[in-house]
PDB file of N, CA, C, O and CB in Angstrom:
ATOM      1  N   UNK A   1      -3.766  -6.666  -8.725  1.00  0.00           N
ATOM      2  CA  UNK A   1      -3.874  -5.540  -7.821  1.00  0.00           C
ATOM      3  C   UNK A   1      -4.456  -4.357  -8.601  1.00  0.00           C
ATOM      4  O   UNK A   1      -4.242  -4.095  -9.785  1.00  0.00           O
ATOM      5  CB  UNK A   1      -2.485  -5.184  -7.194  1.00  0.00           C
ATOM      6  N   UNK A   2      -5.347  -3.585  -7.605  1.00  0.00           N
ATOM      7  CA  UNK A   2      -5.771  -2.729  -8.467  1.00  0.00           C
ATOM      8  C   UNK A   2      -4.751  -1.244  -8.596  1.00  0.00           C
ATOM      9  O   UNK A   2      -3.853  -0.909  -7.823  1.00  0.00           O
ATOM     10  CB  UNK A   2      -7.245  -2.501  -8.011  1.00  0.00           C
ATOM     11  N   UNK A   3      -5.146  -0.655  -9.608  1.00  0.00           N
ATOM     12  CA  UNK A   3      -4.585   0.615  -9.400  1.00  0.00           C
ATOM     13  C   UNK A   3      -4.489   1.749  -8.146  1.00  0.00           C
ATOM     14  O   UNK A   3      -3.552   2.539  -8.032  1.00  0.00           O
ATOM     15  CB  UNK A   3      -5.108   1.121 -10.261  1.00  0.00           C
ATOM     16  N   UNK A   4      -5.380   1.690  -7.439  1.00  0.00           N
ATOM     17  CA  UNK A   4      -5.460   2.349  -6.440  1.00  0.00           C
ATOM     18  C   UNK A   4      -4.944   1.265  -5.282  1.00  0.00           C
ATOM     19  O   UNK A   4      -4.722   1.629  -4.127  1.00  0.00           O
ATOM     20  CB  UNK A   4      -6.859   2.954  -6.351  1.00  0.00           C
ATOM     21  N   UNK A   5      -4.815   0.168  -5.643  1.00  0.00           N
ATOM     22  CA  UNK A   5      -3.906  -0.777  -4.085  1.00  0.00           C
ATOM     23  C   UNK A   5      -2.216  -0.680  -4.935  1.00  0.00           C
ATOM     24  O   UNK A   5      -1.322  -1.450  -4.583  1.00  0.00           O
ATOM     25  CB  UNK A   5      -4.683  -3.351  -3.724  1.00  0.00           C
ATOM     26  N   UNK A   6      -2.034   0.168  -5.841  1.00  0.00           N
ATOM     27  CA  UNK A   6      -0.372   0.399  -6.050  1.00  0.00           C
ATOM     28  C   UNK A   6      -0.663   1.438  -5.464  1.00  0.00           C
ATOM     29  O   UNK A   6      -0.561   1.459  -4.237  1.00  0.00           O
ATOM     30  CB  UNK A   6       0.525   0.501  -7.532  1.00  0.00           C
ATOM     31  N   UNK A   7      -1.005   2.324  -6.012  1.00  0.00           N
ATOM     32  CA  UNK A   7      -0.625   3.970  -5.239  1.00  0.00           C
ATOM     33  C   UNK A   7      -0.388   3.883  -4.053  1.00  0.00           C
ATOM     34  O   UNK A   7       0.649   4.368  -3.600  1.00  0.00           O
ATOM     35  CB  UNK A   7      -1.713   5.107  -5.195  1.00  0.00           C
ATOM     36  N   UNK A   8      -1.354   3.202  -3.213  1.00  0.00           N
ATOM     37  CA  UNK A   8      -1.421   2.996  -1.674  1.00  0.00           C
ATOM     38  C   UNK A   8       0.180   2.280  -1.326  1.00  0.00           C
ATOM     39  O   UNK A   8       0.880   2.601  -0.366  1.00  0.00           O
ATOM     40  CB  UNK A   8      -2.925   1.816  -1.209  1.00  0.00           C
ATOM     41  N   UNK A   9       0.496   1.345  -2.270  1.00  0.00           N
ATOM     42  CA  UNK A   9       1.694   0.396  -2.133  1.00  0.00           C
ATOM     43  C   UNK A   9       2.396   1.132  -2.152  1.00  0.00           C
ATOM     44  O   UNK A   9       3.067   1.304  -1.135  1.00  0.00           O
ATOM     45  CB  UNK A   9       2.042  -0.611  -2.947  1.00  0.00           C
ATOM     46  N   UNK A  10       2.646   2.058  -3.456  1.00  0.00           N
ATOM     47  CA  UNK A  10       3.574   2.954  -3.580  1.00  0.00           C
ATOM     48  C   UNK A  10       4.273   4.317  -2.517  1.00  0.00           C
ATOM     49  O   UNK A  10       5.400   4.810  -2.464  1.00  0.00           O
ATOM     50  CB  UNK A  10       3.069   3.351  -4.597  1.00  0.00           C
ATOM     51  N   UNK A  11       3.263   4.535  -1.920  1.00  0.00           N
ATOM     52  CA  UNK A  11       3.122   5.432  -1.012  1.00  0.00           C
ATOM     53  C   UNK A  11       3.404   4.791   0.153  1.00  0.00           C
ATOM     54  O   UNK A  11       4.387   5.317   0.675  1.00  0.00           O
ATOM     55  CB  UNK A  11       1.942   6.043  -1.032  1.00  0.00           C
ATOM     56  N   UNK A  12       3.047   4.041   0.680  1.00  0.00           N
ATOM     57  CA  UNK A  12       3.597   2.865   2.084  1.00  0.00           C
ATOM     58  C   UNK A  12       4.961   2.582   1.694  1.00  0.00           C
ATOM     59  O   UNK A  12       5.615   2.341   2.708  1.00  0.00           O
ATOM     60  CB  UNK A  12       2.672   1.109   2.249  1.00  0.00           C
ATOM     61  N   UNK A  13       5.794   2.498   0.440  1.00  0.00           N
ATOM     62  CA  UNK A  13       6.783   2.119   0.567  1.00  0.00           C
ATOM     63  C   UNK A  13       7.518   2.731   0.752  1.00  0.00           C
ATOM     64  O   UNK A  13       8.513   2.395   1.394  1.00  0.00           O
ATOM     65  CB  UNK A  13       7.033   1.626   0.024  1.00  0.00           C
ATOM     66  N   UNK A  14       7.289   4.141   0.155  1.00  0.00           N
ATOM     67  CA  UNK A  14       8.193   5.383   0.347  1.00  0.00           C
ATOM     68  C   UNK A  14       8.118   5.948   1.802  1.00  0.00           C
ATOM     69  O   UNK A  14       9.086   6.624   2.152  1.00  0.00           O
ATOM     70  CB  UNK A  14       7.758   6.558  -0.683  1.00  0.00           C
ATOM     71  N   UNK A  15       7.254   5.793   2.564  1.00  0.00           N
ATOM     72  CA  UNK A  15       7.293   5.878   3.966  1.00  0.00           C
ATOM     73  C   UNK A  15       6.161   7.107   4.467  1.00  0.00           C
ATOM     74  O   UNK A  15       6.327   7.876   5.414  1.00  0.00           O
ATOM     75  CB  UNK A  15       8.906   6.198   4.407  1.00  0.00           C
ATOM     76  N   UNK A  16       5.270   7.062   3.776  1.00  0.00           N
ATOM     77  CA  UNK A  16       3.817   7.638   3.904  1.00  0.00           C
ATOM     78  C   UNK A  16       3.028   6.822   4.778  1.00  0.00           C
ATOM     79  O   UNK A  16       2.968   5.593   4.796  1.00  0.00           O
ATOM     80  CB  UNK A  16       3.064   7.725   2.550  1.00  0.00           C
ATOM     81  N   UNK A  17       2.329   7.791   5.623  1.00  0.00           N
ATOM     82  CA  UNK A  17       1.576   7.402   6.923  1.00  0.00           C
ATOM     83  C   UNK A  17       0.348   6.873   6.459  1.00  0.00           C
ATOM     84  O   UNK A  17       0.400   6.607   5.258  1.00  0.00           O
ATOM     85  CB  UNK A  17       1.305   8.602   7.958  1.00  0.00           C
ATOM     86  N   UNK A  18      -0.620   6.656   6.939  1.00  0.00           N
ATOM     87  CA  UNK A  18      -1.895   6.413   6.625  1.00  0.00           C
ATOM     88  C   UNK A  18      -2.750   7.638   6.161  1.00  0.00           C
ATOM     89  O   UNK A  18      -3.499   7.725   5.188  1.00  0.00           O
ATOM     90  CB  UNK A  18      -2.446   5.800   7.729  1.00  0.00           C
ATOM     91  N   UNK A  19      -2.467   8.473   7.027  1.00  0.00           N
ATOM     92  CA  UNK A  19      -3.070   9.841   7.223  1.00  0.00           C
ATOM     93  C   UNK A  19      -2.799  10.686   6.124  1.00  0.00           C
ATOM     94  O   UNK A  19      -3.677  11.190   5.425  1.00  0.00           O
ATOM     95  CB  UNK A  19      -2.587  10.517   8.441  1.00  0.00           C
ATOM     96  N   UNK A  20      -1.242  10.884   5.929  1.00  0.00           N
ATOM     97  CA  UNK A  20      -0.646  10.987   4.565  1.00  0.00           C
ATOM     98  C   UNK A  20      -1.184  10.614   2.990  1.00  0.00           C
ATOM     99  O   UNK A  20      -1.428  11.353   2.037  1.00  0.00           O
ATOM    100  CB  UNK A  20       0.375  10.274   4.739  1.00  0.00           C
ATOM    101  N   UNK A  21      -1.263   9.026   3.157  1.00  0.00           N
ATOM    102  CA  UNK A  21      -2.035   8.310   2.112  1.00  0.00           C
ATOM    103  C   UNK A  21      -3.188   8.950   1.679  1.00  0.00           C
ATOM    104  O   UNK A  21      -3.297   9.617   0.650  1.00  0.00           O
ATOM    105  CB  UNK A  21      -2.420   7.050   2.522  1.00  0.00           C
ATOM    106  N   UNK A  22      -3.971   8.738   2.435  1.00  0.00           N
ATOM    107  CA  UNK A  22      -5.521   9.612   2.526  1.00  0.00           C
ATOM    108  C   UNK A  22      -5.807  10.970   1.975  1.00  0.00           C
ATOM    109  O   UNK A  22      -6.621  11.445   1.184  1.00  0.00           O
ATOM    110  CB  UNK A  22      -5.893   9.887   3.957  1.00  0.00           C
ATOM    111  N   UNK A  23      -4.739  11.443   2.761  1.00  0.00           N
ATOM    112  CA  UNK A  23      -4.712  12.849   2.073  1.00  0.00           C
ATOM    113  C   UNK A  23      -4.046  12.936   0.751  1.00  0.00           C
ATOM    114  O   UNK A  23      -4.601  13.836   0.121  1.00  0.00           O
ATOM    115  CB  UNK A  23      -4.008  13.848   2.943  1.00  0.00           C
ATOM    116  N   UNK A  24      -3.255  12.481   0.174  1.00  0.00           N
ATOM    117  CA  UNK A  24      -2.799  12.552  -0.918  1.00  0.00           C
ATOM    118  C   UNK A  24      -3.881  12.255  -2.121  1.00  0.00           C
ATOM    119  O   UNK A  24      -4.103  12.873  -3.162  1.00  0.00           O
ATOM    120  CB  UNK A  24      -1.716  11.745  -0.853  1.00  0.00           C
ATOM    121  N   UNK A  25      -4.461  11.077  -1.570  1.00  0.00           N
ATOM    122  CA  UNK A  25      -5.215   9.970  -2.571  1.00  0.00           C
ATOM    123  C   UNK A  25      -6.756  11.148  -2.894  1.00  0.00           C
ATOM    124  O   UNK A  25      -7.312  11.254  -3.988  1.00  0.00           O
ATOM    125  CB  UNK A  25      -5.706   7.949  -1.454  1.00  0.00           C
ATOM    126  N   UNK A  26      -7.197  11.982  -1.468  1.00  0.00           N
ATOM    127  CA  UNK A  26      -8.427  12.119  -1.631  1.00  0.00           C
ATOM    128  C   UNK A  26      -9.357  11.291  -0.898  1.00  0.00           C
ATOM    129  O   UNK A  26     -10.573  11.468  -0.967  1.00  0.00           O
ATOM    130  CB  UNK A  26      -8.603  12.030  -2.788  1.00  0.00           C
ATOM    131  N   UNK A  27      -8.824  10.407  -0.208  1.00  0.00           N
ATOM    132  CA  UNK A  27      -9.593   9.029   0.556  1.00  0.00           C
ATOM    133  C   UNK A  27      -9.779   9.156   1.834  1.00  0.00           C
ATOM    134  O   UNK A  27      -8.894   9.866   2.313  1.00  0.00           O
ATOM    135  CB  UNK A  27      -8.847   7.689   0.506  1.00  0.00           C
ATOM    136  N   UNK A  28     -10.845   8.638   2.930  1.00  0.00           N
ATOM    137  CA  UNK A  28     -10.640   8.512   4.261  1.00  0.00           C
ATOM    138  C   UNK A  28      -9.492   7.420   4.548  1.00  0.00           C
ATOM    139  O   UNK A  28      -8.962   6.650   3.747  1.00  0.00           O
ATOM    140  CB  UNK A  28     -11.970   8.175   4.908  1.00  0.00           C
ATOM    141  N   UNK A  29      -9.272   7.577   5.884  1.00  0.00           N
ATOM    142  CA  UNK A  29      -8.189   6.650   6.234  1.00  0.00           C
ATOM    143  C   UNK A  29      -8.839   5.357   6.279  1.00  0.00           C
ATOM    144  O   UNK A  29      -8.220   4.295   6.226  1.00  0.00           O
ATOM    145  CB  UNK A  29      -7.462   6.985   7.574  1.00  0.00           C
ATOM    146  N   UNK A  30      -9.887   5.444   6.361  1.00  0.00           N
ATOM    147  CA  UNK A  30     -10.714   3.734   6.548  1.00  0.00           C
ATOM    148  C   UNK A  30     -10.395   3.425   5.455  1.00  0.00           C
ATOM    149  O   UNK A  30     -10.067   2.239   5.451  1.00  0.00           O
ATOM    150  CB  UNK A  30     -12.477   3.422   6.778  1.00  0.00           C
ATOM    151  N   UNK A  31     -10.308   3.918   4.416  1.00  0.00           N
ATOM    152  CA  UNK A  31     -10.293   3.616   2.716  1.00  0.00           C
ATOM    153  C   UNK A  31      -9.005   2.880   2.711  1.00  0.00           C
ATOM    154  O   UNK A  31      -9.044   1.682   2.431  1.00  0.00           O
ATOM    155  CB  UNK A  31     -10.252   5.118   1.533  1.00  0.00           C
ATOM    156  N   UNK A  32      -7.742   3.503   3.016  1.00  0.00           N
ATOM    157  CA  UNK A  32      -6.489   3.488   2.807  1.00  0.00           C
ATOM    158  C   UNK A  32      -6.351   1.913   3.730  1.00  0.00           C
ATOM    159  O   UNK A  32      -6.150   0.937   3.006  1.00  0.00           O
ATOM    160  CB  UNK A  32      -5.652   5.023   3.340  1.00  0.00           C
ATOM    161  N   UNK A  33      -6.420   1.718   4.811  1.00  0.00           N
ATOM    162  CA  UNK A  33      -6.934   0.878   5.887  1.00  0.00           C
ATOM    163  C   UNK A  33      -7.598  -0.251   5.265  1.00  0.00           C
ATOM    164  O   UNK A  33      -7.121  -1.348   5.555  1.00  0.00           O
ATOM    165  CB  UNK A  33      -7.878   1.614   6.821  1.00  0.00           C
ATOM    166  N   UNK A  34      -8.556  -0.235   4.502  1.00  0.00           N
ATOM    167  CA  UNK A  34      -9.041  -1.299   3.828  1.00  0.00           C
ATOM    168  C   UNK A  34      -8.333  -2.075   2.396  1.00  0.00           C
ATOM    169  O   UNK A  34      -8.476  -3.244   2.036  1.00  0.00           O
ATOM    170  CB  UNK A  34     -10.282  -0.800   3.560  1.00  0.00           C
ATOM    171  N   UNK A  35      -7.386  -0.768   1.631  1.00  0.00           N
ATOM    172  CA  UNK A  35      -6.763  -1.429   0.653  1.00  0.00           C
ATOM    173  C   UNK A  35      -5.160  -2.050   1.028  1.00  0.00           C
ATOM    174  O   UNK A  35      -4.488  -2.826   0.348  1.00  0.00           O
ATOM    175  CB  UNK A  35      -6.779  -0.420  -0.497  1.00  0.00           C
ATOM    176  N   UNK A  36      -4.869  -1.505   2.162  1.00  0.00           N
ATOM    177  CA  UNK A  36      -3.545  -2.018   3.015  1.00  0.00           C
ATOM    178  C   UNK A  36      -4.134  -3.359   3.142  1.00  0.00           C
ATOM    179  O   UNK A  36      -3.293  -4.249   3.013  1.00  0.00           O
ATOM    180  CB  UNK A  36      -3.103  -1.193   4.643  1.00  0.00           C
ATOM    181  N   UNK A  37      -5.365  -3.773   3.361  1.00  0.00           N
ATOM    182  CA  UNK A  37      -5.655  -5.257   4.149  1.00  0.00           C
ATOM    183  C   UNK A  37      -6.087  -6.132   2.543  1.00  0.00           C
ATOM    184  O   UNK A  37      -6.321  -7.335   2.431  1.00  0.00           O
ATOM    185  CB  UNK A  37      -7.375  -5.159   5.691  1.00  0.00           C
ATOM    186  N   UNK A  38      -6.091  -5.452   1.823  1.00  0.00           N
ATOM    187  CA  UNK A  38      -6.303  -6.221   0.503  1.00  0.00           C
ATOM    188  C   UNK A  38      -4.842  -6.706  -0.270  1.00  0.00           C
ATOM    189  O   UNK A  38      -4.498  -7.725  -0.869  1.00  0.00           O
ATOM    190  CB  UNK A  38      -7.186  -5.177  -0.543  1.00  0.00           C
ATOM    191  N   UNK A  39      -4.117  -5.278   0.114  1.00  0.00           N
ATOM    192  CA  UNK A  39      -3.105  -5.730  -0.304  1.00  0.00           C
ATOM    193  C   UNK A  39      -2.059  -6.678   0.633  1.00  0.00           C
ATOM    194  O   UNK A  39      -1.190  -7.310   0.032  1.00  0.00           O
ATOM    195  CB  UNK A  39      -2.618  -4.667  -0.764  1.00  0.00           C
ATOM    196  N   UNK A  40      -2.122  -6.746   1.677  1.00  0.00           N
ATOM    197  CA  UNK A  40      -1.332  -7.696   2.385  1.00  0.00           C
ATOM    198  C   UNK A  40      -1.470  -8.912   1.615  1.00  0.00           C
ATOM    199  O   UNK A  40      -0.634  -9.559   0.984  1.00  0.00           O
ATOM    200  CB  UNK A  40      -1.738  -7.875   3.840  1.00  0.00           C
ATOM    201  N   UNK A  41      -2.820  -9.097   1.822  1.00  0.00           N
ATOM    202  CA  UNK A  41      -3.739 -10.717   1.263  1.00  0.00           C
ATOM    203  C   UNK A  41      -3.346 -11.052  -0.023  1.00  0.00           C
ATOM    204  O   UNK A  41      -2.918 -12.171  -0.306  1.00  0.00           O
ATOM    205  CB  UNK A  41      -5.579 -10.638   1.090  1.00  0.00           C
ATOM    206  N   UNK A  42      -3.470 -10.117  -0.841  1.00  0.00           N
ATOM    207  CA  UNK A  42      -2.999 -10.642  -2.389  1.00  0.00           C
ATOM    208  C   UNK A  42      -1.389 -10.509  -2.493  1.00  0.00           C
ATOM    209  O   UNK A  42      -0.783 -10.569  -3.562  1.00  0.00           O
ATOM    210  CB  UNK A  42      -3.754  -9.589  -3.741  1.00  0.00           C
ATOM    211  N   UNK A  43      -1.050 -10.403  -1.782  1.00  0.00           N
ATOM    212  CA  UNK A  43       0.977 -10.419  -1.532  1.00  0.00           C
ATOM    213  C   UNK A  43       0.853 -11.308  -0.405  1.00  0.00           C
ATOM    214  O   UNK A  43       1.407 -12.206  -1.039  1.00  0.00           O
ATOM    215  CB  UNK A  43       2.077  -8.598  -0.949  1.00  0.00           C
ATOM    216  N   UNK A  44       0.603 -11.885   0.768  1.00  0.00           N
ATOM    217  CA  UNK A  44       0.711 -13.141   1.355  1.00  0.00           C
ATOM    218  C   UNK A  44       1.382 -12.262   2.323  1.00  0.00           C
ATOM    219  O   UNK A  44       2.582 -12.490   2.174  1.00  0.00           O
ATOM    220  CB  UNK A  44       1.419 -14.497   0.619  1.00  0.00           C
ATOM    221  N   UNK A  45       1.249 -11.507   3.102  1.00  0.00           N
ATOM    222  CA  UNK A  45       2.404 -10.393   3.686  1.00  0.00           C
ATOM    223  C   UNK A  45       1.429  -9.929   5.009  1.00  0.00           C
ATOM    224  O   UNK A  45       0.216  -9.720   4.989  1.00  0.00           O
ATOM    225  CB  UNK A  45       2.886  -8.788   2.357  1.00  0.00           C
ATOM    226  N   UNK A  46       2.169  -9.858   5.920  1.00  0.00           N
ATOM    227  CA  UNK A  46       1.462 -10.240   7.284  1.00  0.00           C
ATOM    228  C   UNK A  46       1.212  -7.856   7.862  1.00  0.00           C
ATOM    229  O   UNK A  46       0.528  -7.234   8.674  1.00  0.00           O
ATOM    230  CB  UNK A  46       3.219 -11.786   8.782  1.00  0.00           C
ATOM    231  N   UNK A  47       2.005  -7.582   7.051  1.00  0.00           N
ATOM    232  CA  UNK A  47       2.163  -6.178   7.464  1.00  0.00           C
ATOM    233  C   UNK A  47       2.471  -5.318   6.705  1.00  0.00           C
ATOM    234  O   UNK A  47       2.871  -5.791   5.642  1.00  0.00           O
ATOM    235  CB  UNK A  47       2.913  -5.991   8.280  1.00  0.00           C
ATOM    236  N   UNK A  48       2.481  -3.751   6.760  1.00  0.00           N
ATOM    237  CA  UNK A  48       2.895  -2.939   5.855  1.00  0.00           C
ATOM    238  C   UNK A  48       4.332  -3.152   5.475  1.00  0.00           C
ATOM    239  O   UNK A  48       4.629  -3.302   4.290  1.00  0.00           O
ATOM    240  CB  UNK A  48       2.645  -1.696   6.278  1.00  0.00           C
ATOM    241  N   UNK A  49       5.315  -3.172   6.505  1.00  0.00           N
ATOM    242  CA  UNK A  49       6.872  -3.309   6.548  1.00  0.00           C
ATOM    243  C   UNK A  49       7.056  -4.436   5.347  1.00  0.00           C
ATOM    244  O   UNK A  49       7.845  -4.333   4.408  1.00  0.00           O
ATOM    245  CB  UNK A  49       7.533  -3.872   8.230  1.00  0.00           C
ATOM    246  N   UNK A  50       5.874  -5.861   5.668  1.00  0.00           N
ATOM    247  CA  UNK A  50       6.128  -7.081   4.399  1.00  0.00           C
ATOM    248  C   UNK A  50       5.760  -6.473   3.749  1.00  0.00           C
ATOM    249  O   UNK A  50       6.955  -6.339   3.486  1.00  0.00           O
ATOM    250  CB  UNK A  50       5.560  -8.472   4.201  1.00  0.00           C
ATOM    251  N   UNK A  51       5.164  -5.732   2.972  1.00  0.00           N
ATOM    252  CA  UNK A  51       4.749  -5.109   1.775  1.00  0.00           C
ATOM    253  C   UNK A  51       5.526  -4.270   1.305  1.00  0.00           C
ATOM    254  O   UNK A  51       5.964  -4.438   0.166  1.00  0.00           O
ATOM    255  CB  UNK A  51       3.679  -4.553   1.836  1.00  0.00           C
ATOM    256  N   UNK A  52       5.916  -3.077   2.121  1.00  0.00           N
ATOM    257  CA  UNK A  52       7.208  -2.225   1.116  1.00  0.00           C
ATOM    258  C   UNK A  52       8.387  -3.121   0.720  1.00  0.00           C
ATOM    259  O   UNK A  52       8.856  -3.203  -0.415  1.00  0.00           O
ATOM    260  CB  UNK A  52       8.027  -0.864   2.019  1.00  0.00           C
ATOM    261  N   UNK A  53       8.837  -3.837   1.902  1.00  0.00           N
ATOM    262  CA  UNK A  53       9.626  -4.884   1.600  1.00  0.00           C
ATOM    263  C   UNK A  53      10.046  -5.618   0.148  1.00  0.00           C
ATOM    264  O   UNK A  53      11.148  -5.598  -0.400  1.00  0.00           O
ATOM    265  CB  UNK A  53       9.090  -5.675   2.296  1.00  0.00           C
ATOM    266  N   UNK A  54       8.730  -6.316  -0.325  1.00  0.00           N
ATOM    267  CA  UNK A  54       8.339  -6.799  -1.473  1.00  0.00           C
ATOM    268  C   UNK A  54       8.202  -6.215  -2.622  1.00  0.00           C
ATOM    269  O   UNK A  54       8.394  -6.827  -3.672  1.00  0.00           O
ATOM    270  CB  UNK A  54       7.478  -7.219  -1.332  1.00  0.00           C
ATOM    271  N   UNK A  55       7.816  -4.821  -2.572  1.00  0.00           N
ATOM    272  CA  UNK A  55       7.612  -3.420  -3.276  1.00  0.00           C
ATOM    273  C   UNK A  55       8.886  -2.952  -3.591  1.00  0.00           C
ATOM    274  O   UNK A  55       9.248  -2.845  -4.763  1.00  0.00           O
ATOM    275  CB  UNK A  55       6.872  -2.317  -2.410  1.00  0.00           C
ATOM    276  N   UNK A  56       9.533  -2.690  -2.731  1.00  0.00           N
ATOM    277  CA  UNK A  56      10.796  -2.080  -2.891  1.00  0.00           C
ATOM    278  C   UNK A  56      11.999  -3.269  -3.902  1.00  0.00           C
ATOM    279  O   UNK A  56      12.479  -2.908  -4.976  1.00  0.00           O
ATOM    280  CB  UNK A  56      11.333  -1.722  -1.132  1.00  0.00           C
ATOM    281  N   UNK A  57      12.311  -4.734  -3.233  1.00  0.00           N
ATOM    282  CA  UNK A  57      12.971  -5.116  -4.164  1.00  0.00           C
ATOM    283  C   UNK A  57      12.164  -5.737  -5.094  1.00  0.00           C
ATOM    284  O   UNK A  57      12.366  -6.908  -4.773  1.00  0.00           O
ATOM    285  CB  UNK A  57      13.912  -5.794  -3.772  1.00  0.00           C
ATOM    286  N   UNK A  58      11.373  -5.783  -6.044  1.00  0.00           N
ATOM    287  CA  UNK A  58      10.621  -5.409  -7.353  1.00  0.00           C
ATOM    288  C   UNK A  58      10.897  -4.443  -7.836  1.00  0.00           C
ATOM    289  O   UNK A  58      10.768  -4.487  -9.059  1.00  0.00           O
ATOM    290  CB  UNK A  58       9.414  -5.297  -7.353  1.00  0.00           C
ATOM    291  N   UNK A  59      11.316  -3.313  -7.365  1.00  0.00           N
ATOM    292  CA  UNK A  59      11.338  -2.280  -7.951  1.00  0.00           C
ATOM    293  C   UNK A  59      10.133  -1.636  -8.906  1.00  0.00           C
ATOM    294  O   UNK A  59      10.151  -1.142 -10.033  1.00  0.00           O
ATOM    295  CB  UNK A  59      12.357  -2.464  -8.501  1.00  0.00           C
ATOM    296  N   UNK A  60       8.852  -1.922  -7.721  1.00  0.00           N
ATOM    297  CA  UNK A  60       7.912  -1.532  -7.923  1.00  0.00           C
ATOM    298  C   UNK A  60       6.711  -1.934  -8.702  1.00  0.00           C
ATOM    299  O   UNK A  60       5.576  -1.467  -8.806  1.00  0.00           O
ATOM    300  CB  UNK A  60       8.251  -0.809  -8.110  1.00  0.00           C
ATOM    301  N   UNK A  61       7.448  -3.144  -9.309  1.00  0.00           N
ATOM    302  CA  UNK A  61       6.456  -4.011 -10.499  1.00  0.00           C
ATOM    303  C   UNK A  61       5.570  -4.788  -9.770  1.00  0.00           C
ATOM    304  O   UNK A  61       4.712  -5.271 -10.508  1.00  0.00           O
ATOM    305  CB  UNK A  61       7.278  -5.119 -11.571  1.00  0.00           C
ATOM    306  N   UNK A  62       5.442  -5.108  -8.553  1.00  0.00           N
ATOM    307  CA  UNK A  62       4.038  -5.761  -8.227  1.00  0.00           C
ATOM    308  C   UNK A  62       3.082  -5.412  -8.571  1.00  0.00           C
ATOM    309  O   UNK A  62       2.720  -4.235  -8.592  1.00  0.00           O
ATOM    310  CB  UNK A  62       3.692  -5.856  -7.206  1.00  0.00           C
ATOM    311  N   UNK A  63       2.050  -6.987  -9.148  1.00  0.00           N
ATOM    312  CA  UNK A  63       0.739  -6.575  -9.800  1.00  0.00           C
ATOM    313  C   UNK A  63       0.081  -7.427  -8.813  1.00  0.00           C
ATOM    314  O   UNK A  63      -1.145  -7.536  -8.810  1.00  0.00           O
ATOM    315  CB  UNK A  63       0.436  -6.885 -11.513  1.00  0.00           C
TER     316      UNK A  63
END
């Protein structure tokens, strides 16, 4: 995963919007939108909820 598909992770898990994301990152929401769909895929995870999910008990170490 890249560095910028944690931040995004990181930020989805803590309960940051898309819009949120974006703005934080500096990114359009299409941006944020596109690394949510990268990161589902490389975590096997059908949604954001599966992803903090996975994020959260890791305690953040997903690579």
């Amino acid at each position: 995963m890249t560095v910028r598909e944690r931040e995004v992770l990181h930020r989805t898990a803590h309960g940051e919007t898309n819009a949120q994301i974006a703005a934080g990152l500096g990114v359009t929401v299409h941006a944020v939108k596109f690394h949510l769909s990268s990161i589902f895929h490389k975590l096997g995870v059908r949604n954001r909820t599966g992803a903090a999910a996975l994020y959260l008990s890791s305690r953040g170490t997903v690579s």
